[in-house]
C-alpha positions in Angstrom: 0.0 0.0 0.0 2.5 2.7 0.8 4.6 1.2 -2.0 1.9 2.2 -4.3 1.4 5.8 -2.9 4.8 6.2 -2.9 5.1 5.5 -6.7 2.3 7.7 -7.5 3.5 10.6 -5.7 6.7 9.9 -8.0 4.4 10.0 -11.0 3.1 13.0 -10.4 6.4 14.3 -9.9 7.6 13.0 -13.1 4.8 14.4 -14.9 5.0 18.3 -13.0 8.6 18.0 -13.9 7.9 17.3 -17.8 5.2 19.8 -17.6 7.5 22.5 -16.4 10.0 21.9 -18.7 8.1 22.3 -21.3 6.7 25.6 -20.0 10.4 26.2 -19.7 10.9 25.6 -23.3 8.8 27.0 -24.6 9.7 30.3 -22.8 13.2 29.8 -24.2 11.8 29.6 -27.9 9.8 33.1 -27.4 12.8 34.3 -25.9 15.4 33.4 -28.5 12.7 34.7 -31.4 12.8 38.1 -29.7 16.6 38.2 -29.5 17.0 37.3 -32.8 14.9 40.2 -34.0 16.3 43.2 -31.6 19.7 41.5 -33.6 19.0 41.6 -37.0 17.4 45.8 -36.3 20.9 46.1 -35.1 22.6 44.7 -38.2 19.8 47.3 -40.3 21.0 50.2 -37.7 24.3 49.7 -38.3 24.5 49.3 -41.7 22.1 52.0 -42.5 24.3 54.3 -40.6 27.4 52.8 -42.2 25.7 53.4 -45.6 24.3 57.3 -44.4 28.0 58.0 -43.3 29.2 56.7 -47.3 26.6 58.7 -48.8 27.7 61.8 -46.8 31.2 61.8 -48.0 29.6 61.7 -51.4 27.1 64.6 -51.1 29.6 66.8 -49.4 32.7 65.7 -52.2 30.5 64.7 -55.3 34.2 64.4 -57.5 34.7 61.2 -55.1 31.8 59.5 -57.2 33.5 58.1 -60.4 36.5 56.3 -58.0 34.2 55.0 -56.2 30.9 53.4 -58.6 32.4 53.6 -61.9 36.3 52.4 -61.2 38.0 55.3 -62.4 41.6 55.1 -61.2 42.4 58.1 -58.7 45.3 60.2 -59.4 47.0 59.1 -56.0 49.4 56.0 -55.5 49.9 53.8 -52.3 46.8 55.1 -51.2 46.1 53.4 -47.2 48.9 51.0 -48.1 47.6 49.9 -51.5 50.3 50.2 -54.8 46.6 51.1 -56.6 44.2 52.9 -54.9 41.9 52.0 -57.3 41.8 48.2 -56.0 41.4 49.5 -52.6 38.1 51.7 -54.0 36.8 48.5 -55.5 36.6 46.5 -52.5 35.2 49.1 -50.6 32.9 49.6 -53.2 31.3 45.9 -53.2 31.6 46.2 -49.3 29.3 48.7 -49.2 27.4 46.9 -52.1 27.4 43.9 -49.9 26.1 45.2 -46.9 23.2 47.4 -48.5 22.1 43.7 -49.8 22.4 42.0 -46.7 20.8 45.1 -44.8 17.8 44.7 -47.5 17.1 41.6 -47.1 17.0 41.3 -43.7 14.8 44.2 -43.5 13.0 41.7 -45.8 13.2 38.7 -43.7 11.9 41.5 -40.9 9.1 42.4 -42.4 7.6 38.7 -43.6 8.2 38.0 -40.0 5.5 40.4 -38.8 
């Protein structure tokens, strides 16, 4: 007799136990979901304002435009360490190319996920 109540009372233990930890996980999944989206607005802040700070330079020195979208070689050499500058203005041109991509479709992803 006591053997029996004393394997129910471990049932129900079992069972709260599973029942919490489901509670628990589910928690967890809510929680991860909302970190992942705080993230990915801070990947579109940042490269928004990466982007803003690119297209600054370019408003405020428009002769900067041709070395930069259309790969004209600049009239300086060993520009920031580089025997071409113009290499150096091609990979920070795709960079930024890059990033406005990925900040797109993240926004993307962003908005299907509302």
């Amino acid at each position: 007799m006591v053997a029996n109540l004393v394997a129910i009372g471990g049932l129900v233990g079992v069972i709260a136990s599973v029942g919490l930890l489901a509670l628990q996980t589910r928690t967890l999944v809510e929680q991860t979901k909302i970190s992942n989206a705080i993230a990915r607005a801070t990947v579109i802040s940042n490269a928004s304002s990466n982007l803003h700070r690119v297209f600054q330079i370019f408003i405020e020195r428009p002769e900067l435009r041709p070395y930069f979208y259309e790969s004209k070689d600049p009239p300086l050499r060993g520009y920031l360490g580089h025997a071409h500058p113009a290499i150096m203005l091609r990979v920070y041109a795709h960079v930024i190319r890059t990033a406005e991509a990925a900040a797109a479709d993240i926004f993307a992803e962003a908005v299907k996920a509302t």
